[in-house]
C-alpha positions in Angstrom: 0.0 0.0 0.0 1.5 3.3 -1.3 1.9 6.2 1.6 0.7 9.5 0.7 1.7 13.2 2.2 -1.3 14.0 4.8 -4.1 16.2 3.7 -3.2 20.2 4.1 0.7 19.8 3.7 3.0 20.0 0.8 6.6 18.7 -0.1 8.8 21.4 -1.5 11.6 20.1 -4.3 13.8 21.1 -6.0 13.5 23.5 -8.4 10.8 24.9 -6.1 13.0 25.2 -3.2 15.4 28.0 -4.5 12.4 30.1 -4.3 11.6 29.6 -0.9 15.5 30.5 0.0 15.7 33.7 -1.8 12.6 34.9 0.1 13.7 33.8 3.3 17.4 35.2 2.2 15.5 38.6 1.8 13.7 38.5 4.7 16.7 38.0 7.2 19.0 40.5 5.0 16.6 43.4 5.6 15.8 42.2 9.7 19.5 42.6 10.3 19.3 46.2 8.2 16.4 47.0 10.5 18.2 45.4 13.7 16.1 42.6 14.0 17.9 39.3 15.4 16.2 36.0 15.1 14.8 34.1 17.9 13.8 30.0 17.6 10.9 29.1 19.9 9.5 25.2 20.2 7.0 23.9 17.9 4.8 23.1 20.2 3.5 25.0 23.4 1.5 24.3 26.8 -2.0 24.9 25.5 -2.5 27.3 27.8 -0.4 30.0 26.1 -2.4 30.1 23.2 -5.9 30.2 25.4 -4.5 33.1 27.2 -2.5 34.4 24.9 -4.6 34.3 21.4 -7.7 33.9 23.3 -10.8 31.8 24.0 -13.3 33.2 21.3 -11.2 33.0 18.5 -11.4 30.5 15.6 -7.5 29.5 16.1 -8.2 28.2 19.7 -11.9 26.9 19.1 -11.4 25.5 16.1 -8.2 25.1 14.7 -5.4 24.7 17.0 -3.6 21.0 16.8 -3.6 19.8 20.9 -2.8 16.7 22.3 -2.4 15.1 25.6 1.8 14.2 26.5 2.7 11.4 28.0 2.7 13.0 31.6 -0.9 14.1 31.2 -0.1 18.0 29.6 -2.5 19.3 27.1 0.5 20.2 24.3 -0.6 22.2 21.6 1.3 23.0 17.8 2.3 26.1 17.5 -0.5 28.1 15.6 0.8 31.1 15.0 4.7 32.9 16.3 3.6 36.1 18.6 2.8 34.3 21.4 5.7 31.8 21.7 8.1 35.1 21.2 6.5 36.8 24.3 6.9 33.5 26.3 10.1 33.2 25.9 10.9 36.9 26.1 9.0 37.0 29.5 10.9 33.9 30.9 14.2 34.7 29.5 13.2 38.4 31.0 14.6 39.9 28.3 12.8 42.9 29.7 15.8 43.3 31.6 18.0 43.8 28.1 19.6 47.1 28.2 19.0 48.1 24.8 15.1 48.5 24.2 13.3 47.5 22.5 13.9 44.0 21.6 14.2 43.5 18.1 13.3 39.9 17.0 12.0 37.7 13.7 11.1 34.5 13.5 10.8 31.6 10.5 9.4 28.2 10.7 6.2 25.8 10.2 2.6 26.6 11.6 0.0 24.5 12.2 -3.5 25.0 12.3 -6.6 22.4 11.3 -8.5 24.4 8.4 -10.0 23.9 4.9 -7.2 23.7 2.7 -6.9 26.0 -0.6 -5.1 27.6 -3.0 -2.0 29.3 -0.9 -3.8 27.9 2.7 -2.4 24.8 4.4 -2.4 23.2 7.7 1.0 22.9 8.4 2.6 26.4 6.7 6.2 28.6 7.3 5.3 31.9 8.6 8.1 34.8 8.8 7.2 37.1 11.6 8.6 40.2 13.4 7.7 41.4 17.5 9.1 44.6 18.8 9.1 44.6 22.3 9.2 47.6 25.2 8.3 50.6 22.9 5.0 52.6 23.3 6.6 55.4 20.1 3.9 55.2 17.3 7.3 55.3 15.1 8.1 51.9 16.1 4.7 50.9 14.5 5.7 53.0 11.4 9.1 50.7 11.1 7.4 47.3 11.2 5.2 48.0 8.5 7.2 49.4 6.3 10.0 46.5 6.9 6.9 44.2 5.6 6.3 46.6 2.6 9.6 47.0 2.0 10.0 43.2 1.9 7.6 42.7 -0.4 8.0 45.6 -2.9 12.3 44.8 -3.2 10.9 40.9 -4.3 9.0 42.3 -7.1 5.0 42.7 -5.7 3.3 45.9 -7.2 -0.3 45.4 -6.6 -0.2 45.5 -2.8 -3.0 47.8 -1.0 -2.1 48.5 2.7 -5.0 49.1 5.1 -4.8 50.3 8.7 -7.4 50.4 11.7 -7.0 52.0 15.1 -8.5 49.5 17.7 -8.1 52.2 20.4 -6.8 51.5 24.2 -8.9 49.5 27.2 -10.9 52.7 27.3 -11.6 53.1 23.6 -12.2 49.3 23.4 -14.8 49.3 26.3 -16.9 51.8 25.1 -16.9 50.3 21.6 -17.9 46.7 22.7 -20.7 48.3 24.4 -22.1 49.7 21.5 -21.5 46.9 19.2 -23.6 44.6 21.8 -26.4 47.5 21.4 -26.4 47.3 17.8 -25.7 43.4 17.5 -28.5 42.0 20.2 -31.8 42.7 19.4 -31.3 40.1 16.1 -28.4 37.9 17.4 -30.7 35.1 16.8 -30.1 36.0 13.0 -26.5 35.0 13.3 -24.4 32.3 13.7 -23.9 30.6 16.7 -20.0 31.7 16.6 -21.4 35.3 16.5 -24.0 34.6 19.0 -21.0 32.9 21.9 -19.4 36.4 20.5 -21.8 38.8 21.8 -20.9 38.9 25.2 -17.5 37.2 25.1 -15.7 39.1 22.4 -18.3 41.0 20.5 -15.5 43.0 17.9 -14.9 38.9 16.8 -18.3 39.2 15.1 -17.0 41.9 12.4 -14.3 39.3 11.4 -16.9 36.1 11.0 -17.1 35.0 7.3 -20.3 33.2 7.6 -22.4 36.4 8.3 -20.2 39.5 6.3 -22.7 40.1 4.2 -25.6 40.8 6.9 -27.1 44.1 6.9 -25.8 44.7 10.4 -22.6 44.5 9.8 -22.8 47.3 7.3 -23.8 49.9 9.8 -22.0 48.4 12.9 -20.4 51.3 15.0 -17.2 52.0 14.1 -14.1 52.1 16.2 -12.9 54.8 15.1 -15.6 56.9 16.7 -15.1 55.4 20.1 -11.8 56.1 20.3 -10.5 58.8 23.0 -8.0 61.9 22.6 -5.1 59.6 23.4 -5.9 57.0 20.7 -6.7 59.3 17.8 -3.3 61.0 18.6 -1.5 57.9 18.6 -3.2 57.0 15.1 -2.8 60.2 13.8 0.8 59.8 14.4 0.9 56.2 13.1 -0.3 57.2 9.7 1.7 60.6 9.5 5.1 58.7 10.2 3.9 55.9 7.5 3.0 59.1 5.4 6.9 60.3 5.4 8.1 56.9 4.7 6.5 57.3 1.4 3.9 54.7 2.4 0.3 54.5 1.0 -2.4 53.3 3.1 -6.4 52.9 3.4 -8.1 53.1 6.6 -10.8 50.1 7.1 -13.2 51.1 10.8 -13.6 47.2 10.2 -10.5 45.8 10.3 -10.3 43.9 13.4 -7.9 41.2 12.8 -8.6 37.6 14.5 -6.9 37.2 17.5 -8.1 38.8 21.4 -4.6 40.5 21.8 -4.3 43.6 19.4 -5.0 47.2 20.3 -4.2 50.6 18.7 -2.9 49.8 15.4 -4.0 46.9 13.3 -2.6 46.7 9.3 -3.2 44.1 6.6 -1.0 44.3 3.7 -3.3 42.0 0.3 -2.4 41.6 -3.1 -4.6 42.9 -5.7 -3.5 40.7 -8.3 -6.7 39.4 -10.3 -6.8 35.9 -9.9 -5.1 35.9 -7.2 -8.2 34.3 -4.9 -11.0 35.6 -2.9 -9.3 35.5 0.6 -6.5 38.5 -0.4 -4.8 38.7 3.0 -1.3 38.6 2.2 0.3 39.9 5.7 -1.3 40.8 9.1 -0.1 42.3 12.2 -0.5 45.1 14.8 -0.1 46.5 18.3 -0.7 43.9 21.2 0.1 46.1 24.7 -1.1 43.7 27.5 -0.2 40.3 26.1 2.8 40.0 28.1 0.6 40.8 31.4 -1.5 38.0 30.4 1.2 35.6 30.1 2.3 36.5 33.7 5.4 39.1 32.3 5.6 42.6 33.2 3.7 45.5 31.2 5.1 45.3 28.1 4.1 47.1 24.9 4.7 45.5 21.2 4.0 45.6 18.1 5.0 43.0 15.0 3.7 41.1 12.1 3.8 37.7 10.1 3.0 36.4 6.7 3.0 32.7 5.3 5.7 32.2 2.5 3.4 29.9 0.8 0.7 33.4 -0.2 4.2 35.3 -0.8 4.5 32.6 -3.5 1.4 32.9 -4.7 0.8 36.6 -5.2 4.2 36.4 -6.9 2.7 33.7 -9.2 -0.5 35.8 -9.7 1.4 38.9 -10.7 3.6 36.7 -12.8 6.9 37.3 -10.7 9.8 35.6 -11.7 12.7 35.6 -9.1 16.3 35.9 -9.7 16.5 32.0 -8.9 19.4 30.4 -10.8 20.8 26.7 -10.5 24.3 27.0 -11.7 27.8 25.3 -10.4 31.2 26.5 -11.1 32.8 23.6 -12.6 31.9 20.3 -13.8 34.6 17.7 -13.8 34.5 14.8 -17.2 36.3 11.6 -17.0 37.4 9.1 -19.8 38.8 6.1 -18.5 39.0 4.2 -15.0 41.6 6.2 -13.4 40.6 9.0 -14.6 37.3 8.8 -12.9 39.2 7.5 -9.7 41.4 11.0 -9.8 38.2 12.9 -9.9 37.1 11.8 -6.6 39.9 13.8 -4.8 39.9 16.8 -7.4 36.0 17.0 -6.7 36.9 17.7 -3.0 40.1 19.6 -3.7 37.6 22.3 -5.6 34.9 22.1 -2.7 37.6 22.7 0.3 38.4 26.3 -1.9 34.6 27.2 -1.6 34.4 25.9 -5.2 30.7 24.4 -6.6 31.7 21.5 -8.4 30.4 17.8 -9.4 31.2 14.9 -11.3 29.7 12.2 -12.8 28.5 9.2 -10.5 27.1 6.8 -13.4 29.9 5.5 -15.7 27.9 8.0 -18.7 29.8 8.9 -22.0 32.0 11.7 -23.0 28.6 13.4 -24.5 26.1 12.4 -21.8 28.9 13.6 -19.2 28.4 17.5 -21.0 25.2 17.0 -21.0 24.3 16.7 -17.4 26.8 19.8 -17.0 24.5 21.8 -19.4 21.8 20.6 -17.1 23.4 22.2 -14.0 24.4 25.7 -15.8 28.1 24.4 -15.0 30.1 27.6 -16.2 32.8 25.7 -16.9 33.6 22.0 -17.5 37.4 20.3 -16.5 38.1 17.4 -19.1 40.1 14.5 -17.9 41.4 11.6 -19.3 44.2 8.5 -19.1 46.3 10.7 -21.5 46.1 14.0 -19.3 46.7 11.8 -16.4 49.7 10.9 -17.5 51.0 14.1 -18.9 49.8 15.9 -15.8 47.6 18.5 -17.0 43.8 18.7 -17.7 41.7 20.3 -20.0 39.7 22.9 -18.8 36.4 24.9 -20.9 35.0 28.2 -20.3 30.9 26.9 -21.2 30.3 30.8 -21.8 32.7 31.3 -24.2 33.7 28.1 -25.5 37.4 28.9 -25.0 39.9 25.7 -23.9 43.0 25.9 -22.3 45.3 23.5 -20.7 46.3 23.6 -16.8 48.8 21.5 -15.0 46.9 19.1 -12.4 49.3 20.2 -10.0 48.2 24.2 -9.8 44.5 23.4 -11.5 42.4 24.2 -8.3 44.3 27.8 -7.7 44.4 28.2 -11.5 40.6 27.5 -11.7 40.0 30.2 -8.6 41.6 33.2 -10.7 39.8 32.1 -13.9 36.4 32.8 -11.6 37.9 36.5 -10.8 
């Protein structure tokens, strides 16, 4: 019986890899620009960080989180999404105690959550991410979304559309959440039942439910930009002024809520508005979470970060017909005619790779022709030509693919002739 991948995952090959490398090659070159250093949390967490942390009456802990009982009885839950993990271990490392504030940090690796899967959406997915910790400067919020625009825009995406929401401070939110459950409860019952747990648990989750978007409510549900206080709109206002001088465009969306319990003040999504691209358009999300370190048992702690799934880079790249820079090429391939000829080539072949040379050989006894072939097949910019006569005379015969120019080189000086030919 043949053994296939599990539903909602994907194997990434060759050929296909190369992409994934260059983005994440992009993504830590302009974290280190922007003085971001990486941090590497578990893949899985005590459940209870993502209860607390991500909260109760969202879909990701109701409906979608992977969680399993250990050995010793622990509920054990796969990492659904980075944020929370980063504030653990920031809190227990207390690296709240770092003398250089904020702390700068990014994070790559594989997601899980249990979901439908589609086109750019599966259930175990790499997310790239970004939390700045210990900063209450709107600039702060400025930097983070501009290193996520900037990310995207130097990889080749043009039809991005950035839009920005204020969910206001524990005042702002308060007064908001009671007039959403005055406009909301007289026709709950026409909702839901997600919505209707909503109302009084987390009524602002109800403007993010995809079952009911298009109900005639949620057109003319309070806004929260009209709830927010003088300290809130001045925050805002400074949010979008400093994205303003970055050069940044933005839209502001009152509905933008995001989908998990711990953002305030600013909240961004950055979609593609490629056609084709899909109907969920979400290409990055992110915002301000002041509190969740509290809630974790750390020390008030104000942060801000994002995170986008390289798997929806790909395909917004794909939509807008992006092709990346992604070349397989060695430096040298070596040929070999005759038996020990081919047993020299073993020790060149390693000679060239101890000098930070790309090189290969052939493993399968193939012809003179077939040999040149597979070096065509690997973009080998040049190809080394050995045979029992060079052997004995000592020299090999070395061709520049590009050109098509030959020379001979002594065996003896070939691998520090071959590094000058390269420049």
């Amino acid at each position: 019986m043949s053994i296939n991948i599990p539903r909602g995952t994907q194997d990434i090959l060759p050929g296909q890899v190369e992409t994934w490398q260059l983005i994440e090659e992009t993504a830590k070159r302009l974290c280190r620009l922007y003085q971001y250093e990486e941090i590497r949390t578990p893949i899985f967490e005590h459940t209870e960080l993502f209860s607390r942390g991500v909260g109760d009456s969202t879909d990701i802990v109701q409906k979608e989180m992977y969680t399993f009982e250990d050995r010793g009885g622990r509920s054990i839950t796969l990492r659904p999404e980075g944020t929370a993990a980063v504030v653990r271990a920031f809190v227990e490392k207390k690296m709240f105690g770092n003398p250089d504030q904020p702390v700068k940090l990014y994070y790559m690796g594989p997601m899980f959550r249990y979901e439908r899967p589609q086109a750019g959406r599966f259930r175990q997915f790499v997310q790239f991410g970004v939390e700045a910790l210990g900063s209450n400067d709107p600039a702060i919020d400025a930097e983070v979304i501009s290193l996520a625009m900037n990310l995207y825009w130097e990889l080749g995406l043009k039809k991005l559309k950035l839009v920005l929401n204020s969910l206001g401070d524990a005042e702002s939110r308060k007064a908001h959440r009671d007039a959403l459950v005055s406009h909301f409860k007289p026709r709950i019952g026409e909702f839901c039942g997600d919505c209707q747990t909503r109302l009084e648990k987390n009524p602002l989750r109800i403007l993010d439910c995809k079952k009911d978007r298009d109900h005639e409510l949620m057109k003319t549900a309070p806004s929260i930009i009209e709830y927010l206080n003088e300290g809130s709109r001045d925050y805002f206002e400074k949010v979008r002024e400093y994205l303003s001088e970055l050069g940044i465009p933005f839209e502001i969306d009152p509905n933008l809520v995001r989908g998990l319990d711990y953002y305030n003040h600013t909240a961004f999504e950055i979609m593609s508005e490629a056609e084709g691209f899909g109907s969920i358009t979400t290409l990055c999300g992110g915002g301000r979470y002041n509190g969740l370190a509290e809630e974790i048992g750390g020390p008030e702690t104000p942060g801000i970060g994002f995170a986008f799934s390289i798997e929806r880079f790909i395909a917004a790249l794909e939509a807008e017909k992006v092709a990346l820079p992604v070349e397989k090429k060695i430096d040298c391939y070596l040929v070999s005619l005759g038996d020990r000829a081919k047993d020299y080539t073993v020790g060149l072949l390693q000679q060239l790779r101890n000098q930070g040379i790309s090189a290969e050989r052939d493993y399968l006894g193939r012809k003179l022709k077939a040999q040149f072939k597979a070096a065509d097949r690997l973009n080998a910019s040049f190809v080394a030509v050995l045979g029992e006569d060079e052997l004995d005379k000592g020299v090999i015969n070395l061709k520049n693919m590009g050109t098509g120019e030959q020379q001979e080189v002594e065996l003896a000086s070939f691998v520090e002739k071959f590094r000058e030919q390269q420049g």
